[in-house]
C-alpha positions in Angstrom: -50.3 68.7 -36.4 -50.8 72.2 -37.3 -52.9 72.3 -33.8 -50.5 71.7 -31.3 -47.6 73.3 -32.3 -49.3 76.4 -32.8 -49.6 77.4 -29.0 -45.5 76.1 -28.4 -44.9 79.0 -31.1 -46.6 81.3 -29.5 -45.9 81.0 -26.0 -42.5 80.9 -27.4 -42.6 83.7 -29.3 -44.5 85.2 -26.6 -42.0 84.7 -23.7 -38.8 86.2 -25.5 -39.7 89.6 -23.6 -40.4 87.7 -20.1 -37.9 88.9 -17.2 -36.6 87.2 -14.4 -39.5 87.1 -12.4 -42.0 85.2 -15.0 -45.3 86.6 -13.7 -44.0 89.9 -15.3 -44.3 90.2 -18.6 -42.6 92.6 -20.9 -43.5 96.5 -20.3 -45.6 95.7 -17.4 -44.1 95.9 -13.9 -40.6 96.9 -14.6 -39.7 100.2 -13.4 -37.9 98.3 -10.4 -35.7 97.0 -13.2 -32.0 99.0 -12.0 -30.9 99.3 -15.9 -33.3 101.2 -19.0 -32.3 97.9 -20.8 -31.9 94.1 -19.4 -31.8 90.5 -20.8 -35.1 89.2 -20.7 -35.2 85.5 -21.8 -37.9 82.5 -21.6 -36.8 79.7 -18.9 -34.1 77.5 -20.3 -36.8 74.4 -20.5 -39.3 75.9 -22.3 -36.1 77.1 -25.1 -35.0 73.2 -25.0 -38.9 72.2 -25.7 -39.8 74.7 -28.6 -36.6 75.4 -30.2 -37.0 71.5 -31.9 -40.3 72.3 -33.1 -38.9 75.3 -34.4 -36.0 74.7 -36.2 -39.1 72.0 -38.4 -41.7 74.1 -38.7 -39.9 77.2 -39.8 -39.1 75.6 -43.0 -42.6 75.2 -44.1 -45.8 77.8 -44.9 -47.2 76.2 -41.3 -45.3 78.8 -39.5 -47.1 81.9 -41.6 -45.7 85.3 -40.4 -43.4 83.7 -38.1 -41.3 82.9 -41.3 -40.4 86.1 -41.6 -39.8 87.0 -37.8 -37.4 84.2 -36.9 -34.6 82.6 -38.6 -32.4 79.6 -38.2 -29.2 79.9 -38.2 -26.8 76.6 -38.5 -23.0 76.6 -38.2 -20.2 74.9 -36.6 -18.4 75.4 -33.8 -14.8 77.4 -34.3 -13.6 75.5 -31.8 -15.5 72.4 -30.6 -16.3 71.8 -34.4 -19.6 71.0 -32.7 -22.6 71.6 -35.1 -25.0 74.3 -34.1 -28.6 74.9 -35.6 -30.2 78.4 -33.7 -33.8 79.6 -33.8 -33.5 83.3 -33.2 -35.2 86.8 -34.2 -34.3 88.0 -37.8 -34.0 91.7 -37.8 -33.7 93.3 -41.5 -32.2 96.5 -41.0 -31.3 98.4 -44.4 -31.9 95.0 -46.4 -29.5 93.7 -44.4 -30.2 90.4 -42.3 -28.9 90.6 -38.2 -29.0 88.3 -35.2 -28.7 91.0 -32.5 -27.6 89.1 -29.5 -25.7 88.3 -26.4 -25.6 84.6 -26.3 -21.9 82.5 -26.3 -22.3 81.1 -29.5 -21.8 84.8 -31.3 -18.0 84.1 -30.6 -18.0 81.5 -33.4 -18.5 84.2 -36.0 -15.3 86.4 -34.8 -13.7 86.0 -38.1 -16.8 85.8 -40.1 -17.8 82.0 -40.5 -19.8 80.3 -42.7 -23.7 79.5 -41.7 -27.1 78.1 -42.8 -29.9 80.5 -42.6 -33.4 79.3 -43.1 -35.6 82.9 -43.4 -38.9 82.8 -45.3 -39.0 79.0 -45.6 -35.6 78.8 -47.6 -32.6 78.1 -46.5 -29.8 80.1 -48.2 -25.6 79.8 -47.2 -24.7 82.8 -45.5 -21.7 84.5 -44.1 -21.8 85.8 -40.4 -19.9 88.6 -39.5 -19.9 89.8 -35.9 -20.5 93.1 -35.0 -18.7 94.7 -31.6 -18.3 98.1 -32.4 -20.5 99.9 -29.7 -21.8 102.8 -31.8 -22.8 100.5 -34.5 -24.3 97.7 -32.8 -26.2 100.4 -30.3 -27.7 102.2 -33.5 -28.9 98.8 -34.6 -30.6 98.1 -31.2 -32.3 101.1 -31.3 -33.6 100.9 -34.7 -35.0 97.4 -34.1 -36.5 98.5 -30.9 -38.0 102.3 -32.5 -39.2 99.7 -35.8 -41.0 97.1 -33.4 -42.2 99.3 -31.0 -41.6 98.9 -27.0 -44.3 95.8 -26.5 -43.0 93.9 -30.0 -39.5 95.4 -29.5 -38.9 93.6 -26.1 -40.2 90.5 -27.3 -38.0 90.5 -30.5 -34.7 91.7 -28.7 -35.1 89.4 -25.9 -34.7 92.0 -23.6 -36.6 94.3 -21.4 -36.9 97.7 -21.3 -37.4 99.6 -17.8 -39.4 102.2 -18.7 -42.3 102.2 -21.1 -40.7 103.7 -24.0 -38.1 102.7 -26.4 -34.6 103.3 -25.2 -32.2 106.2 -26.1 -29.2 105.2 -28.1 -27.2 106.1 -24.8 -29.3 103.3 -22.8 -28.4 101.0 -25.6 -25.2 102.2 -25.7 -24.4 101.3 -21.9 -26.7 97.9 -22.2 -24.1 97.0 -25.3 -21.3 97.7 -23.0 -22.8 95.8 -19.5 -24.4 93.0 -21.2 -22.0 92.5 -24.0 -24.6 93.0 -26.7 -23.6 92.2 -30.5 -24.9 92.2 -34.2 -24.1 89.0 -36.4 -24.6 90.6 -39.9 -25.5 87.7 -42.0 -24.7 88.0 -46.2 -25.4 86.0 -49.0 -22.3 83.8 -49.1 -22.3 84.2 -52.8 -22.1 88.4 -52.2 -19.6 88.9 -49.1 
């Protein structure tokens, strides 16, 4: 089984920095890009196709490195009540776990909310607290994207950058502001 999943995860994995236009992929081709720093997600099918296989296979030693590179994060709806279960980038920023992210869903974690995180093949109760402060959550783009580098960073961030270098904290600063960009800090629920 090992065999065909492998390529979903990587395409996946692959197409988190892939713009609009899907026969550019990230760094290459974007200086037409208006902003230093844009969303740049996979095609809604292929999300709804590997994001299944994902939420499995990220519990078990089949997804190697990937363990450590993606999480999933689980929680219920503030609202709706409606259960949730996410496959998304982990970013470990001072030994701190973050979703950095634009997508509706970060709403549900306003007032801090309750979540399942499965990171490293366990799955641990969490607490997610969301992030808006612009300074803050702009100093935590940039120190994803200067630890990833621009090719990984793109990729990780699901965005793309314009130029082929990592954004300044002022471009992340004015992307956090345009595309409503947050940071879910996820804790231990045991610790917050």
């Amino acid at each position: 089984m090992v065999l065909p999943v492998a390529p979903y995860i990587l395409l996946r994995h692959q197409l988190v920095g892939v713009a609009a236009n899907p026969d550019r992929i990230y760094g290459e081709g974007m200086t037409d890009q208006s902003y230093a720093v844009d969303i740049a997600h996979p095609p809604a099918a292929l999300l709804r196709l590997v994001n299944p296989i994902l939420r499995s296979l990220l519990h078990t030693p089949l997804a190697g490195p990937l363990r450590t590179q993606l999480m999933v994060v689980s929680f219920t709806g503030r609202k709706t009540g409606r259960h949730f279960s996410i496959p998304l980038s982990a970013h470990v920023i001072d030994n701190d776990l973050y979703a950095l992210t634009e997508a509706g869903w970060k709403h549900n974690f306003s007032d801090g909310a309750a979540a399942q995180v499965v990171y490293d093949g366990k799955t641990t109760a969490m607490r997610g607290e969301l992030i808006r402060d612009r300074a803050v959550v702009s100093e935590l783009f940039l120190r994803a994207a200067q630890a990833y580098g621009v090719k990984r960073g793109q990729r990780m961030l699901g965005l793309s950058f314009r130029d082929r270098r990592i954004p300044t904290l002022e471009e992340f600063a004015e992307a956090v502001d345009r595309l409503k960009l947050v940071a879910i800090r996820l804790t231990p629920a045991d610790n917050s």
